[in-house]
N, C-alpha and C positions, 0 to 999 in steps of 0.2 A: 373932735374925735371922728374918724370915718364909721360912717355906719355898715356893722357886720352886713356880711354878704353871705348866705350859707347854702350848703344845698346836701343833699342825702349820699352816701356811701354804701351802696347794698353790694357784699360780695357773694355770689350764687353760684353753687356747686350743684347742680340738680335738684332744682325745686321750682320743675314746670310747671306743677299745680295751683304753687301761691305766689311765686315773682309777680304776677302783671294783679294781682289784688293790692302787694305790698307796694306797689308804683305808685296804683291809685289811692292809696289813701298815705301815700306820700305828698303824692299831686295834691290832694285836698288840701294839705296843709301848705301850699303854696311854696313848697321845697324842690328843686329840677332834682334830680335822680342821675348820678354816675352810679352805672352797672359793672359789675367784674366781672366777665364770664372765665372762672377759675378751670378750663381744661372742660366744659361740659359736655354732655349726651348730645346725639343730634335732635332727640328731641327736645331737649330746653335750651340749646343752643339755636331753634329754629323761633322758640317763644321768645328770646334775647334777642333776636334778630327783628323780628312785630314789635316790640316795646321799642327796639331804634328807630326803626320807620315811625310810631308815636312818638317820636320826640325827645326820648331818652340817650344818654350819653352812654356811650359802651366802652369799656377795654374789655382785651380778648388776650386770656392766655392759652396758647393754641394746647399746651399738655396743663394737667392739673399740678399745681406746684402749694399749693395749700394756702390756708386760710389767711394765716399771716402777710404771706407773699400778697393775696389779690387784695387786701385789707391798704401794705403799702402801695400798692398800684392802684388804688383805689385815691388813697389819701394824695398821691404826688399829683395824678392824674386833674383831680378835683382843684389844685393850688393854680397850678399850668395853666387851668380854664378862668381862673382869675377869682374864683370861691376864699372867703376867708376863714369859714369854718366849715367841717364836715361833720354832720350827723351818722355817724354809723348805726346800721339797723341789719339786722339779721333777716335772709331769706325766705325763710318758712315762716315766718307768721306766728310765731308764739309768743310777739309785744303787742301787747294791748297799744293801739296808735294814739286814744286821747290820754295816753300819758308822756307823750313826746313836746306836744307844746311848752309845757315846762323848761327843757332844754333848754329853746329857743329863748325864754322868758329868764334863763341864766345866762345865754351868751349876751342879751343888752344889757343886762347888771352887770354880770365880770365878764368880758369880753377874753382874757388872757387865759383864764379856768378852762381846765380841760374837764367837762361835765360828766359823771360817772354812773350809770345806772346799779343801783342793787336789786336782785331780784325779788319779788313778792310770789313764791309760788300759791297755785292753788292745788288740789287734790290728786291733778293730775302725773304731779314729776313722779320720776321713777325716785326709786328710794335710795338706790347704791347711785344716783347722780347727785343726788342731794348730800349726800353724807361726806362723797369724795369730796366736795367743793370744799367743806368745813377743812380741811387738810391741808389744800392749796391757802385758804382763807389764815391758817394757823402760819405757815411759813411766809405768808407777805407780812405778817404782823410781825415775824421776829425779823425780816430782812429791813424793814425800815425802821424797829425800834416804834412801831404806833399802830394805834388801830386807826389810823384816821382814812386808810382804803377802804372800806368798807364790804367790795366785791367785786374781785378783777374780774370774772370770769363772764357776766354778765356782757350779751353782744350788743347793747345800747350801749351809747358814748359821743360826747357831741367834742370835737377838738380843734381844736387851736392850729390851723393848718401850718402857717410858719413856722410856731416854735415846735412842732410836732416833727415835723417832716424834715428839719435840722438835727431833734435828736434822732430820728430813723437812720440820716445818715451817718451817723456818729454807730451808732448801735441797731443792729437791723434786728432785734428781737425775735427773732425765730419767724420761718415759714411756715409753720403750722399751727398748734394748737398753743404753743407757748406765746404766740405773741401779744394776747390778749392780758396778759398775765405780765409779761417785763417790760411793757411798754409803759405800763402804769406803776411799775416800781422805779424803774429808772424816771421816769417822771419828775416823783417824789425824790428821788435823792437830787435832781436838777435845783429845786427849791421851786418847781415849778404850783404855783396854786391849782388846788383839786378838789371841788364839790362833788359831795352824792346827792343822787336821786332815786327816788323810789320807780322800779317799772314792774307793773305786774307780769307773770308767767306764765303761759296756757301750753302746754304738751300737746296737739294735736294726735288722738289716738293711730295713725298710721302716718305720723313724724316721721322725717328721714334725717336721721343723724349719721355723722360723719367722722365721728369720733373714734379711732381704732383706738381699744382699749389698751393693748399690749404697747403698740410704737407712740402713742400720744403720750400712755403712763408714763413710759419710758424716759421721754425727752419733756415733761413736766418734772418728773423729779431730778434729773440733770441742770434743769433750769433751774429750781431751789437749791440743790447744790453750790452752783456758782453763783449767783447772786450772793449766798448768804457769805462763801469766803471774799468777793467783792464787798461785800457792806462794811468787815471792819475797819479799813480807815476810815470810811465813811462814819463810824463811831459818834465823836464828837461834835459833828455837825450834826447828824441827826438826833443827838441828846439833847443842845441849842434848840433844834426845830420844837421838840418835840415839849418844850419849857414853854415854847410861845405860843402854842397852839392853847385854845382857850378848853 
C-alpha cells in the first residue's frame, strides 16, 4: 500500500490576526499548508503573501467567491501538487491543534475514510449558533436515513483527495456555506466510508465570522430541500446501508 501523503487545506477570508499562528502549528505537525486566499483585504492578502515567501502554498481568488469554492480550490489545488489527503482546518483558530493528530492517526488505519470532526464546544459559542446547527444536524439524519454523520457543519475534515475531488466534479456542492454540509451527504450516499472525531471549539471573543445570516439561511435550507427530494430513490440503498452499519 502507498504510504499517505498529506498536507493541510486552510481557506482564509480575512483572518490576518491568526492565519500565520494556524500555519505554525500546522507546520508543527509536520503538515505543508495550501492557503486559499478566498478574494481577501489588502491587508491579509499582504500576510498570505509572508506566509508564501515562508514556504506556504498559495491559490489566490482575486474576488471572494466563498467558502465552498476556495475549500474546492483548495482540495483540487492540493491533489495537482501530488498530496493524497487533505486536512481541512479553519482560519481563525477556534480548533484546538493537539486534536488534529488523531486525523492523521485515522488516515494510516482507513486511508479511503473521509475523517469528520464533531464539535466539542466550550462556554464560549454563541447560543443561536449552537441551536441552528441542531436543525442542519436534524435534516442530514433524515436525508441519509442515519445518524452515522455526526456534524457536518464542523470546519475540521481530513479527505480522501481522489475519491473527493471525483465527486466535487460530479457535484460541486455549493460555493458557500452549504458545501460543508452536501459534500458529506453526498459522500454517504456514494457508499463512501466516513468516521468521526471529536475536536474541541474555542469562540475567540472578537471572532470574525462570515456567516450572512439571511443569504447562508437561505441557500442552507434550499440545500435540505433538494437533497432531501434527491434521497428518495436513494431509499433502499440507504435502508441496506443503514442494516450494516453496526
Amino acid at each position: 500500500m502507498i504510504e499517505p501523503h498529506p498536507c493541510a487545506v486552510v481557506p482564509v477570508y480575512n483572518h490576518p490576526d491568526t492565519i500565520a499562528s494556524v500555519c505554525a502549528e500546522l507546520s508543527a505537525l509536520g503538515l505543508p499548508v495550501v492557503l486559499v486566499d478566498d478574494g481577501c483585504d489588502p491587508a491579509c492578502r499582504q500576510t498570505l503573501e509572508r506566509l508564501k515567501d515562508a514556504g506556504h502554498h498559495l491559490v489566490t481568488h482575486e474576488h471572494n467567491r466563498g467558502k465552498g469554492a476556495a475549500v474546492r480550490s483548495g482540495l483540487a489545488e492540493a491533489e495537482r501538487l501530488g498530496y493524497s489527503h487533505g486536512l481541512q482546518v479553519d482560519a481563525d483558530g477556534q480548533h484546538r491543534v493537539d486534536d488534529l493528530p488523531a486525523f492523521l492517526d485515522a488516515m494510516h488505519q482507513t486511508p479511503q475514510a473521509l475523517v469528520v470532526g464533531y464539535a466539542c464546544y466550550d462556554d464560549s459559542v454563541p447560543k443561536a449558533r449552537l441551536y441552528g446547527r441542531y436543525a442542519t444536524h436534524v435534516w442530514v439524519w433524515i436525508n441519509t436515513l442515519s445518524r452515522h454523520i455526526r456534524d457536518t457543519m464542523c470546519g475540521v475534515r481530513l479527505y480522501p483527495l481522489a475519491a473527493v475531488n471525483a465527486l466535487l466534479r460530479r457535484h460541486g456542492c455549493g460555493d458557500r456555506m452549504t458545501f460543508d454540509t452536501e459534500v458529506l451527504v453526498r459522500w454517504y450516499w456514494s457508499g463512501g466510508t466516513l468516521e468521526n472525531l471529536p475536536v474541541r471549539v474555542h469562540y475567540p471573543e472578537q471572532g470574525v465570522s462570515h456567516f450572512a445570516m439571511g443569504r447562508d439561511n437561505a441557500q442552507i435550507s434550499l440545500m435540505h430541500a433538494r437533497l432531501f427530494f434527491a434521497m428518495w430513490p436513494r431509499i433502499p440503498s440507504l435502508l441496506r446501508r443503514r442494516r450494516r452499519q453496526p
